[in-house]
N, C-alpha and C positions, 0 to 999 in steps of 0.2 A: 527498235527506236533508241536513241543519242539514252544513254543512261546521266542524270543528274551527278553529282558531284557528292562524295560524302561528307566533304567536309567544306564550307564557305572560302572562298580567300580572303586575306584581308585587306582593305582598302588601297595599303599601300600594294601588296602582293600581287590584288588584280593588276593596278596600272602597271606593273614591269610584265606581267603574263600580256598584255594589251601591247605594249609595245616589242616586245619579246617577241611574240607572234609574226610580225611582218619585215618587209625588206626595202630599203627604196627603190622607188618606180624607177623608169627609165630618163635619159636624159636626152635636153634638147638645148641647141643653138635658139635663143630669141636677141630680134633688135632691140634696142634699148627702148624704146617707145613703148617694148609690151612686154618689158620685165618687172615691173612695179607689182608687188603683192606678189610675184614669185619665190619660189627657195632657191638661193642660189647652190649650185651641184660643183661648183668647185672653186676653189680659195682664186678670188680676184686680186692680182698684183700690179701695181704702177708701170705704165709701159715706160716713163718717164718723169723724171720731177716736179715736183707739183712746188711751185710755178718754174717752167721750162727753164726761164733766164733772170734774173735780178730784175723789176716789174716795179714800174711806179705807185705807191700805194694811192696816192692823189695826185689830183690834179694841179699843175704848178710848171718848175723849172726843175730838169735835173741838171746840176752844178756843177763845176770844178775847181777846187782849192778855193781861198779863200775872196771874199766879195771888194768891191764889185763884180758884176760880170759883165762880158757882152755877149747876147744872143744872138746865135750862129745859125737858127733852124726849129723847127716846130716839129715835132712827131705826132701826126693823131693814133691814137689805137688801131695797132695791126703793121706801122709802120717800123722798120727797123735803120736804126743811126746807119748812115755812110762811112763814117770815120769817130774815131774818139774823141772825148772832149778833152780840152789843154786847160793848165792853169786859165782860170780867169775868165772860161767859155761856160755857157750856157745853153739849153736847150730846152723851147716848149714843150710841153709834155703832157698829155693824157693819163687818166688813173688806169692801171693796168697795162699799159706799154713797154714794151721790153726798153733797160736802160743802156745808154751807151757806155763805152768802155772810157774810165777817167771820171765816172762821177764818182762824187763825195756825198751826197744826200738828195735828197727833193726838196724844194725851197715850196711851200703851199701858196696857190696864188694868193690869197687872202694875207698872205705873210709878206709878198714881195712889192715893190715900188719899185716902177720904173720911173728914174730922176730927169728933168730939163734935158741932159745931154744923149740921154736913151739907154744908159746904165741900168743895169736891174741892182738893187741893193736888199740886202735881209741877211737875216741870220740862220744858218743850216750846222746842226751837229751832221757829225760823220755818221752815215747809215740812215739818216733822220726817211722817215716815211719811205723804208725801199724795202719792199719784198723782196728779202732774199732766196734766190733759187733751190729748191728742194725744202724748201721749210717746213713745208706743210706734209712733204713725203718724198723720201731717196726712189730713183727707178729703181723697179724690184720688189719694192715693200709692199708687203702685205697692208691691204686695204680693206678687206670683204672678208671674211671665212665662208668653209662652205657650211650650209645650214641657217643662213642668215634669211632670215624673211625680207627682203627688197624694199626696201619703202623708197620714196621718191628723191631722199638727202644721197643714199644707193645708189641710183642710177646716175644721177648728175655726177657724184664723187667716179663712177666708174667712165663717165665721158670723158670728165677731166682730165684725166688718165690717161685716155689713147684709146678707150675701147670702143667699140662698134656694136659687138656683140656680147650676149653673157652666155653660160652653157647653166640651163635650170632644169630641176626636175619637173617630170610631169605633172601638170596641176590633176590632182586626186580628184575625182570624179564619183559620182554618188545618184544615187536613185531613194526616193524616199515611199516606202509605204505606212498606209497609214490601216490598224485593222480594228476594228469594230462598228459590231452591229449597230453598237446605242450611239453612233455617231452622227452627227446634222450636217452638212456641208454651208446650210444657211439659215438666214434667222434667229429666233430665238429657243431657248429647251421649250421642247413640250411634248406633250405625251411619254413621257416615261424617256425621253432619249434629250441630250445633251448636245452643244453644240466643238466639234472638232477645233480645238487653240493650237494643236499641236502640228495640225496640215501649214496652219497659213504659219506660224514661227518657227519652226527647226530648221530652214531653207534657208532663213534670214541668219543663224547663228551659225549654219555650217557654211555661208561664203563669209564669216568673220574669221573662220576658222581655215580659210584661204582653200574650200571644196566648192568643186564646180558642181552643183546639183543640175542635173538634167531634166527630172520632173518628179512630179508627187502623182501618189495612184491612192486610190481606198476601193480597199479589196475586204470583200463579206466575211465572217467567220465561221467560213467551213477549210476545211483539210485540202481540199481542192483545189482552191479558190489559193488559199497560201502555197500550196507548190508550183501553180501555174505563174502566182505572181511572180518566184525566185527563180524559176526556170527563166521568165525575160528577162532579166536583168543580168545578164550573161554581158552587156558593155560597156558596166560600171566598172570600178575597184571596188567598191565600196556599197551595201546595201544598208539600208537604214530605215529600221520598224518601228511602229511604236503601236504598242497593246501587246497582249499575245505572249509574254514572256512568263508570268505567275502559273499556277498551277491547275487553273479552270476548267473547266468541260470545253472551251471553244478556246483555250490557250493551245495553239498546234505552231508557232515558229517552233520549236525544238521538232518535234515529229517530222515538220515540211525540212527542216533544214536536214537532218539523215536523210529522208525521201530524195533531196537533189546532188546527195554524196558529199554532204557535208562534216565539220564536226566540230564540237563544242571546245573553243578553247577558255571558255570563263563560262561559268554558269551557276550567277546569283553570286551579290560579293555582301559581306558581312559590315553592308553601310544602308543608313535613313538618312533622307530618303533615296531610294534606285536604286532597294535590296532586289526586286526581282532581274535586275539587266545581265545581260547576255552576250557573248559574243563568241561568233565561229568564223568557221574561214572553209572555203573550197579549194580542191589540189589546183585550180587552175589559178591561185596566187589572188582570188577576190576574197572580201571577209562581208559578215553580215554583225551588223551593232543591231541589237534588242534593244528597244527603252521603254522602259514602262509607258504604261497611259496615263497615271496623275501625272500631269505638266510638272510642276515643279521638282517631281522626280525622273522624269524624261530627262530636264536637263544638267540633272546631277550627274544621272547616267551618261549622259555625252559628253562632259568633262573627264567625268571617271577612268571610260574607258576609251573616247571619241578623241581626246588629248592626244595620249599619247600611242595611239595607232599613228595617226595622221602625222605625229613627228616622224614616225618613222618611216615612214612613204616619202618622207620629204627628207629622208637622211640625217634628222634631228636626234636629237637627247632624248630621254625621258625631259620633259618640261619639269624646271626647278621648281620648286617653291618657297615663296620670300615670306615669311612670317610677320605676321600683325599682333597688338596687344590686344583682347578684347575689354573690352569693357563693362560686361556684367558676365556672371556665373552662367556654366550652361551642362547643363545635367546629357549623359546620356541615354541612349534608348535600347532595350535588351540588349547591352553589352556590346553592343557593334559602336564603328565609327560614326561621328554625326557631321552630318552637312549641315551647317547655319548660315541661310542669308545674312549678306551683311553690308551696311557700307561702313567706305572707308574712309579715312581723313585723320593727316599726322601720324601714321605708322598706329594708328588703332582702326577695330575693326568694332560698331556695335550691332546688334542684330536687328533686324528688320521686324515690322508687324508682318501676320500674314504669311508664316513661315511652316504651313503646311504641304504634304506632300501633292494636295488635289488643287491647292493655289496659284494663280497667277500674282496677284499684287506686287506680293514683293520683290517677284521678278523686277516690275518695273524700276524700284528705285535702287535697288542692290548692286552693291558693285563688283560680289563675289560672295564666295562660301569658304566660311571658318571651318576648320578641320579639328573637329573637337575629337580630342580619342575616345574610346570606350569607355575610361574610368571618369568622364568631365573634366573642366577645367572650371578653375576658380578664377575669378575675375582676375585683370591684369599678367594675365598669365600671355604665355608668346604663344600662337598658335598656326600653324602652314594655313597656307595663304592659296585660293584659286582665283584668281582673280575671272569675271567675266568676257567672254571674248567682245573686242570693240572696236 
């Protein structure tokens, strides 16, 4: 059997063993349609200048030299000038239309009069409302890095561009079990057994965490029953438990996980709450996340060590962390690091009610967990920041 560890790592230590551990998945061509909430797998550059050509900011007249002018022609968006414009020429114009060659500014309709004789008159500084070509970005330029999560500002800026397609990693995929006996699928606690928060919410926080979960299983606590469950999940990357990690009579994810030729790369980190979590890996490049069963340590555990695996499947960093002020004193517990719910607001962080490890509550209004070191912190003090996946 997997032998324990003799000495804890520490909070921070586990998350670099956690990310340390893994490699990025494999990479894929997707259309822009269905790259949103992907990682992008390789630095996206300008196929050309953003905007293509000198582009009417507004709608109005693009000019030339000084006014009056007469109007030679109208451009709606999409159309391109036949010829340049001369001293004293003018042309309709659409916002966003490529300008012709010889303008001096864009005259805003709102700004221009056309006189008795059919003169347009107004006043235009030089460059007045014209998007200058490349402004926004030279062809070439780095637009994207790789490791960038997609979000929707992403793909439109990568269409702008010229591109069609992006090359992403594999979205990280996941299987979830859930192990205990004294669990309820439905209703309310009764008779000595309690109702499962942990089946129907860690599903919900690992697709914020951009993982495709496949399904949820609850599997009994015998030794059996845990190897059979890890033996299926042979089509994941990613296996994710929760129970079964502490040290019980019916605690067997460590036993199951040697049983399917596994082996312990964190085991038990020296943090409250989600001292007992866990995690190993198989030679076929899959890993298994332990979380405990008190919820609010489950998902201490999944930041902990759920973070930054999954950066690294996707080619990412160890995830930084931005520091908040807290707001009252907060002591810590046997010498280890502390997790404190918390919300935020104004670069402070105050702790939540409800901040125990068997708790939901303060799940709900929290916006993240203060990283109190071992020794506590005194109020107003700066403390690393985890923010909530959202």
């Amino acid at each position: 059997m997997t032998s324990r560890r003799a000495i804890e790592p520490t909070w921070a230590d586990a998350r670099a063993l956690a990310h340390g551990c893994a490699v990025p998945l494999a990479t894929e061509p997707v259309d822009l349609t269905t790259a949103g909430g992907r990682v992008a797998a390789e630095d996206v550059h300008s196929l050309t200048p953003l905007p293509s050509r000198d582009a009417s900011a507004m709608d109005g007249w693009a000019v030339c030299g000084p006014g009056p002018w007469h109007v030679v022609d109208a451009l709606l968006a999409g159309d391109v000038a036949s010829s340049p414009l001369s001293d004293g020429e003018a042309m309709e114009i659409a916002t966003g239309t490529a300008l012709p060659e010889g303008t001096r500014g864009v005259l805003r309709r709102e700004h221009g009069i056309v006189d008795e004789l059919g003169a347009l008159n107004g006043v235009v500084a030089e460059r007045q409302d014209v998007r200058a070509a490349g402004e926004e970005s030279r062809k070439g330029e780095l637009l994207i890095e790789r490791g960038t999560r997609l979000t929707p500002a992403h793909v439109g800026l990568a269409a702008a561009a010229g591109h069609d397609r992006l090359t992403v990693f594999s979205k990280v995929t996941a299987r979830f079990i859930v192990f205990g006996d004294e669990l309820l699928r439905s209703g309310p606690a009764r008779e000595g057994k309690v109702r499962d928060s942990l089946g129907p919410q860690v599903p919900g926080w690992l697709s914020r965490m951009g993982v495709d979960v496949i399904d949820g299983t609850w599997v009994p606590d015998t030794m059996a029953a845990h190897v059979d469950a890890l033996r299926n999940c042979t089509d994941v990357d990613l296996v994710i438990t929760s129970g079964g990690t502490a040290a019980g009579p019916v605690d067997h994810v460590r036993a199951a996980l040697d049983e399917t030729s596994g082996e312990l790369v964190v085991d038990t980190v020296a943090v409250r709450p989600g001292h007992p979590m866990l995690l190993g890996r198989w030679p076929t490049h899959r890993w298994l996340l332990g979380l405990p069963g008190n919820p609010q340590a489950a998902i201490a555990a999944l930041l902990t060590l759920g973070g930054p695996l999954i950066a690294a499947l996707n080619g990412q960093p160890v995830p930084t962390l931005d520091t908040r002020r807290i707001t009252e004193a907060v002591t810590s517990r046997g010498g280890a690091t502390r997790l404190v719910l918390c919300t935020e607001a104004a670069g402070t962080c105050t702790p939540t009610a409800y901040i125990g490890s068997g708790m939901l509550r303060g799940l709900t209004t929290a916006d993240g967990f203060a990283v109190i070191p071992p020794a506590g912190s005194e109020r107003d003090h700066l403390v690393p920041w985890v923010p909530l996946p959202r």
